[in-house]
C-alpha positions as MATLAB code, in Angstrom:
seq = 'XXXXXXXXXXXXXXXXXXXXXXXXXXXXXXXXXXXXXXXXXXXXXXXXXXXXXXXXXXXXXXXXXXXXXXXXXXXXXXXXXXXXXXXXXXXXXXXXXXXXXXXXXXXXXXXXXXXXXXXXXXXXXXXXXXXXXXXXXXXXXXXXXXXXXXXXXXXXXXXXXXXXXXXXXXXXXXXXXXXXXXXXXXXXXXXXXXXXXXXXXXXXXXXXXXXXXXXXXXXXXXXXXXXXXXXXXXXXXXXXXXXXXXXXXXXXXXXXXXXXXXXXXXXXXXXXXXXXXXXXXXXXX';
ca = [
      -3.796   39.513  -14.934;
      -2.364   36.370  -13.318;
      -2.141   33.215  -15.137;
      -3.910   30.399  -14.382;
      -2.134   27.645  -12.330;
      -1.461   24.486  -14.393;
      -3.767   21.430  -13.543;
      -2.815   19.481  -11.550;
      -0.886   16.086  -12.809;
      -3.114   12.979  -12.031;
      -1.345   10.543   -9.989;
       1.373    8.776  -11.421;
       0.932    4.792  -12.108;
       3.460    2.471  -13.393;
       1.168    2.720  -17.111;
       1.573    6.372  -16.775;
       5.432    6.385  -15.678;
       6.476    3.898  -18.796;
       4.218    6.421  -21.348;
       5.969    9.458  -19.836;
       9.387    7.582  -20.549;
       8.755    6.859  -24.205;
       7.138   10.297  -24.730;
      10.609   11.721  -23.717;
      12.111    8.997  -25.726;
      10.684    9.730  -29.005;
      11.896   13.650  -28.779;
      15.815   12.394  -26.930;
      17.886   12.195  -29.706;
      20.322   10.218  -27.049;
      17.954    7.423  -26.680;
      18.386    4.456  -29.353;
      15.497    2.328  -27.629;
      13.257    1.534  -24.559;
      13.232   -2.167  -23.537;
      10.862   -3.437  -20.836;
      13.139   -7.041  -19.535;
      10.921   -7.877  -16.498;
       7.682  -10.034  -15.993;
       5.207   -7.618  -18.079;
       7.408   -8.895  -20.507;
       5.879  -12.389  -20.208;
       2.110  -10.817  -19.324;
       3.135  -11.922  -15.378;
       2.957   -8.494  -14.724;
       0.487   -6.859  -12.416;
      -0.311   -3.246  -10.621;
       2.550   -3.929   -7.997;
       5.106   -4.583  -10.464;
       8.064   -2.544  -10.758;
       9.362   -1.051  -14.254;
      11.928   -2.950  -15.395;
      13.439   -0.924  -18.053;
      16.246   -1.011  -20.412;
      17.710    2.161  -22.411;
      20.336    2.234  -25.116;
      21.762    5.202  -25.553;
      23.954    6.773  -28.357;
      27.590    5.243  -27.423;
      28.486    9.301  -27.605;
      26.120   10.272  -25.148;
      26.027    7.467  -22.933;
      28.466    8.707  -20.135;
      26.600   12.002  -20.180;
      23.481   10.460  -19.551;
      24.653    8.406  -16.877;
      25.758   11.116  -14.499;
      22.453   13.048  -14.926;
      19.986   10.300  -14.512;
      18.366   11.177  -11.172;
      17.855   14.907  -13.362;
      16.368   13.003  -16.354;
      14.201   10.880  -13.966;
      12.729   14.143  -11.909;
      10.708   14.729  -14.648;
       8.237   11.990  -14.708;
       7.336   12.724  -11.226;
       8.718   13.101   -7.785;
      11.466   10.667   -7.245;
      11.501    9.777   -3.368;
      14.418    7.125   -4.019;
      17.974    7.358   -6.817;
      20.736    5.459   -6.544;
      23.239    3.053   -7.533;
      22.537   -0.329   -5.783;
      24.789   -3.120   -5.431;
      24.590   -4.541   -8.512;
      25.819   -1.575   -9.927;
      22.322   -0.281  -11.733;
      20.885    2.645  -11.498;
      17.636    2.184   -9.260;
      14.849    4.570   -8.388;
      11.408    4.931   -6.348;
       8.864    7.223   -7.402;
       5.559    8.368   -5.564;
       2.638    6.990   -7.314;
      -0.383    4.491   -6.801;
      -1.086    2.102   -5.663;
       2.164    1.805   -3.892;
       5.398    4.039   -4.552;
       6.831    2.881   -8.561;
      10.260    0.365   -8.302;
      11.793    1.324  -11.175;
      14.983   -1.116  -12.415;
      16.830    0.519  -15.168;
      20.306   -0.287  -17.189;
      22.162    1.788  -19.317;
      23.942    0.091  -22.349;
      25.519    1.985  -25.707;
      23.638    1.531  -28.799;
      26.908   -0.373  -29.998;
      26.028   -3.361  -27.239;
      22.518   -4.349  -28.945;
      23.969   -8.277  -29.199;
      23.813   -7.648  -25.428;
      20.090   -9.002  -25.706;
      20.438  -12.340  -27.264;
      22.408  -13.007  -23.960;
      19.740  -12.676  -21.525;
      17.818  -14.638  -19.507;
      14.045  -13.097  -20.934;
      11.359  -14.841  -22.625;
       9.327  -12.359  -23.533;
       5.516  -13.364  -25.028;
       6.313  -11.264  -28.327;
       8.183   -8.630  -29.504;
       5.694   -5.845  -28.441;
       5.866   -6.942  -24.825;
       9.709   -6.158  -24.837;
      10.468   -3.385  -27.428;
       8.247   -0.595  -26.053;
      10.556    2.061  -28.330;
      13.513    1.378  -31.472;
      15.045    4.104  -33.041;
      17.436    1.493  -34.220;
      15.877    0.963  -37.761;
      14.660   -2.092  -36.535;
      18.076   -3.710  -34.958;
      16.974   -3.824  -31.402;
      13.582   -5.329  -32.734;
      15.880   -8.229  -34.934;
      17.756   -9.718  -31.972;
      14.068   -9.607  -29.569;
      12.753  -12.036  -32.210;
      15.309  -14.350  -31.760;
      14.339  -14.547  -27.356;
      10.952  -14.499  -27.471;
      10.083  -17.130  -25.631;
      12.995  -18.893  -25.146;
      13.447  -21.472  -23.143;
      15.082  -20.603  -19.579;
      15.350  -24.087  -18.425;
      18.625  -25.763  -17.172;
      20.844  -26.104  -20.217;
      22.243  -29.806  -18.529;
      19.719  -30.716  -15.853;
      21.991  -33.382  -14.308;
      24.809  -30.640  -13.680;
      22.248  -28.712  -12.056;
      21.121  -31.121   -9.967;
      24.817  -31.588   -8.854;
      25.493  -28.035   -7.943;
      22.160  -27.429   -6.334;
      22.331  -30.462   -4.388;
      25.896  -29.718   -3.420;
      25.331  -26.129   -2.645;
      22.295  -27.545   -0.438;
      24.708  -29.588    1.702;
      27.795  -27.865    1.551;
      25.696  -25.425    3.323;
      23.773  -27.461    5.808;
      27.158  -28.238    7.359;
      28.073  -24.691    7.312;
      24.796  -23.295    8.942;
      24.972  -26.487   11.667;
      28.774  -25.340   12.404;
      27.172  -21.504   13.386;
      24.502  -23.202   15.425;
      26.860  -24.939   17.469;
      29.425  -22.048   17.449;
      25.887  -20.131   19.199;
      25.708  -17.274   15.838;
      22.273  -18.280   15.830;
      21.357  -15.001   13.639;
      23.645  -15.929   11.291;
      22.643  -19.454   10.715;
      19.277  -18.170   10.606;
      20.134  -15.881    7.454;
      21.988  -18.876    5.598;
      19.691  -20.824    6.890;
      16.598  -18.954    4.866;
      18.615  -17.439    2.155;
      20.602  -20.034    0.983;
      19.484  -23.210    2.518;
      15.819  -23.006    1.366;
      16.161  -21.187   -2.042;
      18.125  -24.644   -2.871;
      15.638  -26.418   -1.374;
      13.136  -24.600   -3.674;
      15.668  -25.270   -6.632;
      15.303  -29.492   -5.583;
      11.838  -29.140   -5.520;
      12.038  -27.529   -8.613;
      13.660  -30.395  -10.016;
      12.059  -32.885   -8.623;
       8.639  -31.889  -10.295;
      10.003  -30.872  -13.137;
       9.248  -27.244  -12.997;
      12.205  -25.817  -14.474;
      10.548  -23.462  -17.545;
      12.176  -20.087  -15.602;
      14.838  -21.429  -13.943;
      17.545  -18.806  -15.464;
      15.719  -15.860  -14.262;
      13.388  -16.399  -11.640;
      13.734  -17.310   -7.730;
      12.696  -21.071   -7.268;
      10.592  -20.200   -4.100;
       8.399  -17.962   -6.322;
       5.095  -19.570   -6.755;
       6.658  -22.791   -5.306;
       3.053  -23.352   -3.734;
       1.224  -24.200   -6.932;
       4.113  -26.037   -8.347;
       4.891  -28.720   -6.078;
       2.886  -31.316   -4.986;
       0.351  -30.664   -2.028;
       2.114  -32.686    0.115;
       5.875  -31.463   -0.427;
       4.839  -27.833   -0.087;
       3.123  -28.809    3.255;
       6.470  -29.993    4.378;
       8.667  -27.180    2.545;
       6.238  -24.793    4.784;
       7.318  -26.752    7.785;
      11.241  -25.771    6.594;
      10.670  -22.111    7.729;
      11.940  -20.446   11.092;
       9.241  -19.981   13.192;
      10.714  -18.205   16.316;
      14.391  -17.122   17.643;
      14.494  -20.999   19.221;
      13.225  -22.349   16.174;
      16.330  -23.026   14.230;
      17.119  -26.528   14.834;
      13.755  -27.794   14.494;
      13.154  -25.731   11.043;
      16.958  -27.568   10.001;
      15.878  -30.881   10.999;
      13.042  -30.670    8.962;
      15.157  -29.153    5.828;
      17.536  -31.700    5.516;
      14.968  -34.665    5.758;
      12.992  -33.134    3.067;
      16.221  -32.462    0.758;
      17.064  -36.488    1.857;
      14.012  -37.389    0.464;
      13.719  -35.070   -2.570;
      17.295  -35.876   -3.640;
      17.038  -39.613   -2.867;
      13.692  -39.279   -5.670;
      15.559  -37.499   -7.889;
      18.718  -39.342   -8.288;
      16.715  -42.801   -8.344;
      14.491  -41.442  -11.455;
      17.783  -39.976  -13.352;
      20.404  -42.202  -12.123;
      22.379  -38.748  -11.159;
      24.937  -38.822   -7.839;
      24.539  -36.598   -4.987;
      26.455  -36.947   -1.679;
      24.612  -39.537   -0.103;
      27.191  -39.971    2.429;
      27.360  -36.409    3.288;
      23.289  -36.005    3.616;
      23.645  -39.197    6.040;
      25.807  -38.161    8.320;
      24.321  -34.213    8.459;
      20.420  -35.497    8.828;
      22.131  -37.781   11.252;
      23.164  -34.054   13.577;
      19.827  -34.371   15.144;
      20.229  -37.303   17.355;
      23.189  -34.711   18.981;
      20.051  -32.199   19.871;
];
């Protein structure tokens, strides 16, 4: 007699990945507790999410663990992605449905759980974050005292300074590529670091600041702003390889204006000089 091949596993999903984890959890001796740190934290979650996912792991067994991760992963399902990425976590991909599972993780002794009351999470209650404790309740303690923190700017006048000097420190760095012809280049600052402090004045300027410690300010910029200033933030973006100086002439006017609101409501500085004199770069095109 032969035995019967095993059924068939149905298709992992990021609700199935997360159930196999804490299964595995609950008989690992080596893990103190599963944390979930990302947006199904704060019910912002949906099927495309990735797993965000902390473990803390006996201080003992913690360097063990570490160098057999990718092993420890396999068996949830089959991992198409493991690696170390340039923040230094471990990161991982995983075939599943509806599109292959991100999966975020860090790896933190059981002797760092203060660790938590440092970060930048707000999560909607305990349960949302503490999907396993093995801690006696510890890990669950210091949750309670985040949930749904606020993740504003601690001194909103000090971020308006260093956003709106990043903004046109910047400008006049991305202008000086243009005319030096590393048009790819300024493109990249342009988008990356240009507009997400754009975003951040924006931000500001409408007062929608409730995430600002752990979320991009372009995300969901669209329903934040007014209709009109995320018409003309929309305009900001590089259209075409020719488009850059266009796309720049309309960023700095809108940061001109956005500034120029905020400072007169707060009575905060910003470089005035310094956003004359760069808006003034287009009469040179």
């Amino acid at each position: 007699m032969h035995d019967s091949p095993a059924p068939p596993r149905p298709p992992l999903t990021r609700d199935r990945f997360v159930a196999h984890v804490l299964a595995a959890a609950a008989t690992d001796a080596r893990i103190a507790g599963v944390l979930d740190y990302g947006s199904t934290s704060e019910h912002r979650g949906d099927q495309w999410s990735d797993a965000d996912l902390v473990l803390f792991l006996r201080a003992a067994d913690i360097a063990a663990f570490e160098r057999q991760w990718e092993t420890w992963l396999g068996q949830f399902g089959p991992v198409l992605l493991a690696y170390i990425c340039g923040l230094g976590k471990p990161w991982a991909v995983l075939d599943a449905l509806p599109l292959p599972l991100r999966v975020d993780f860090n790896f933190y002794p059981d002797t760092e759980l203060d660790r938590i009351l440092e970060w930048p999470c707000a999560p909607a209650s305990v349960e949302a974050m503490v999907l396993y404790d093995a801690t006696g309740g510890a890990i669950t303690e210091r949750v309670a005292q985040i949930v749904r923190q606020p993740l504003g700017p601690a001194d909103p006048a000090a971020a308006f300074s260093q956003v709106s000097g990043d903004f046109w420190y910047y400008a006049l760095r991305t202008w000086a590529k243009v005319l030096r012809g590393q048009r790819l280049v300024a493109q990249h600052e342009f988008t990356a670091i240009m507009l997400a402090n754009l975003a951040a004045l924006l931000r500001l300027e409408a007062g929608a600041t409730e995430r600002w410690r752990n979320s991009s300010a372009v995300q969901g910029i669209e329903q934040t702003v007014s209709t009109a200033r995320a018409a003309a933030f929309a305009e900001c973006f590089v259209r075409g390889e020719a488009d850059i100086e266009r796309a720049f002439v309309a960023a700095v006017r809108l940061a001109q204006s956005v500034c120029q609101s905020i400072a007169s409501r707060h009575g905060w500085l910003w470089p005035t000089e310094l956003a004359a004199q760069v808006v003034a770069l287009e009469m040179r095109l």
